[in-house]
C-alpha positions, 0 to 999 in steps of 0.5 A, spaced: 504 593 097 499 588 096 496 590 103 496 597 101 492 595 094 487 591 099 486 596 103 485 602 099 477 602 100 478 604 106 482 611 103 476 614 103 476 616 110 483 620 108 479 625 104 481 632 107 474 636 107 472 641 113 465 637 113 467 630 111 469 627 119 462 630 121 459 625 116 464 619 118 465 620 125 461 626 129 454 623 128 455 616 127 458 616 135 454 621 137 448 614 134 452 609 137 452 612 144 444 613 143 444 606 141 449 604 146 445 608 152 438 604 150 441 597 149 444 598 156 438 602 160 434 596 157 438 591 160 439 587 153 446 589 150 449 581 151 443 579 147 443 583 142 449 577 139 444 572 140 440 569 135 435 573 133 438 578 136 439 585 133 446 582 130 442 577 126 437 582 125 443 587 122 446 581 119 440 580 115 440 587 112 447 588 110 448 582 107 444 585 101 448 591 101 455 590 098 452 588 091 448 594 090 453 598 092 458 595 087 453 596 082 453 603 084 460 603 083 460 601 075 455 605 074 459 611 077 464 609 073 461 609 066 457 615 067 457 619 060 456 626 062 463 630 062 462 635 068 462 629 073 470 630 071 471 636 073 474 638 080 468 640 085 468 646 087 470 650 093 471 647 099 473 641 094 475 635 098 482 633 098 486 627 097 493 626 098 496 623 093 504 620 093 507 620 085 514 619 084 515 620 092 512 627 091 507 627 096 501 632 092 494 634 095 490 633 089 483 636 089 478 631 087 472 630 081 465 628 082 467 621 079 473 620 083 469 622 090 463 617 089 467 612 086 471 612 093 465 613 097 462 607 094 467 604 094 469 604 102 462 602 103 463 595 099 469 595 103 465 597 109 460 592 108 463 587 107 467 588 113 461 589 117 457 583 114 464 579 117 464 583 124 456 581 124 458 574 123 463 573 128 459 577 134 453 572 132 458 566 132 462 568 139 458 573 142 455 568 147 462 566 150 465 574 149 460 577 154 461 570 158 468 571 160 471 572 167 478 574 169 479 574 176 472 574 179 471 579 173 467 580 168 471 583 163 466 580 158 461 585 158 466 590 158 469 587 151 462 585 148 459 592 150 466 595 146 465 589 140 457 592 139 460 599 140 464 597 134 460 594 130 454 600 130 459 605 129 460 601 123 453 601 121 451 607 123 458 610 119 456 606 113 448 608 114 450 615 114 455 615 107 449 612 104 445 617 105 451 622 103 452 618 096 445 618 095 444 626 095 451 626 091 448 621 086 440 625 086 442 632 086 448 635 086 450 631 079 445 635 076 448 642 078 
């Protein structure tokens, strides 16, 4: 129960809405690949963990960004307009809700949409500022490892990095999607 309560910002991922994977997944992959398929093609994706490196340079970045999104959180939270507590309309995103052991898929407010989006990007955040740290800690010795004469240590570094810019590049993107919620589609 505690862990279910501790990972419920990641709820956010389990809104059902015909567009809603495109924002979370689709284009933040196709970017990490793009990504990715630069870093390779100049040769420096083990020195991204460096220090100074890309990580360093995103580490300094998102480390700013948890704060800002828990503002954003209270200020959705204490918003004083009635209509951001109507249902959004048609396709209204879903989320499935489990009451009295009754599972129901309740349509979600502007509210409720931007308080769980803003409240998975703190979580992811968070989680990226302490996945940066470690690749910037150990990265080094990740892409160094040899298995047999292999050099399983590119493959596994190269997945961590993959990881880690698929984060940021999904954080990246529902920024941009809470901002356009909070600048325009508040105020339809």
């Amino acid at each position: 129960m505690l862990l279910d309560q501790l990972l419920r910002p990641f709820g956010y991922l389990a809104i059902r809405h015909p567009y809603k994977w495109i924002v979370d997944w689709l284009y933040p992959a196709i970017l990490m690949l793009f990504t990715m398929i630069l870093l390779y093609l100049s040769g420096t994706i083990s020195a991204t963990t460096k220090a100074g490196g890309v990580l360093s340079l995103v580490l300094s970045f998102v480390q700013s960004l948890p704060g800002f999104y828990i503002a954003a959180l209270a200020a959705i939270a204490t918003f004083g307009r009635a209509d951001i507590d109507s249902v959004l309309p048609e396709p209204t995103p879903k989320i499935k809700i489990v009451f009295r052991g009754a599972e129901n898929l309740v349509g979600l407010t502007r509210r409720r949409f931007l308080a769980m989006l803003f409240a998975f990007l703190t979580g992811e955040s968070i989680a990226l500022i302490l996945f940066s740290i470690f690749l910037v800690s150990y990265g080094e010795s990740i892409f160094s490892l040899n298995y047999g004469g292999h050099g399983i240590g590119v493959v596994v570094g190269g997945l961590l990095v993959s990881l880690l810019f698929l984060m940021l590049y999904q954080m990246i993107l529902a920024t941009f999607w809470g901002l356009y919620y909070l600048g325009y589609k508040l105020h339809e």
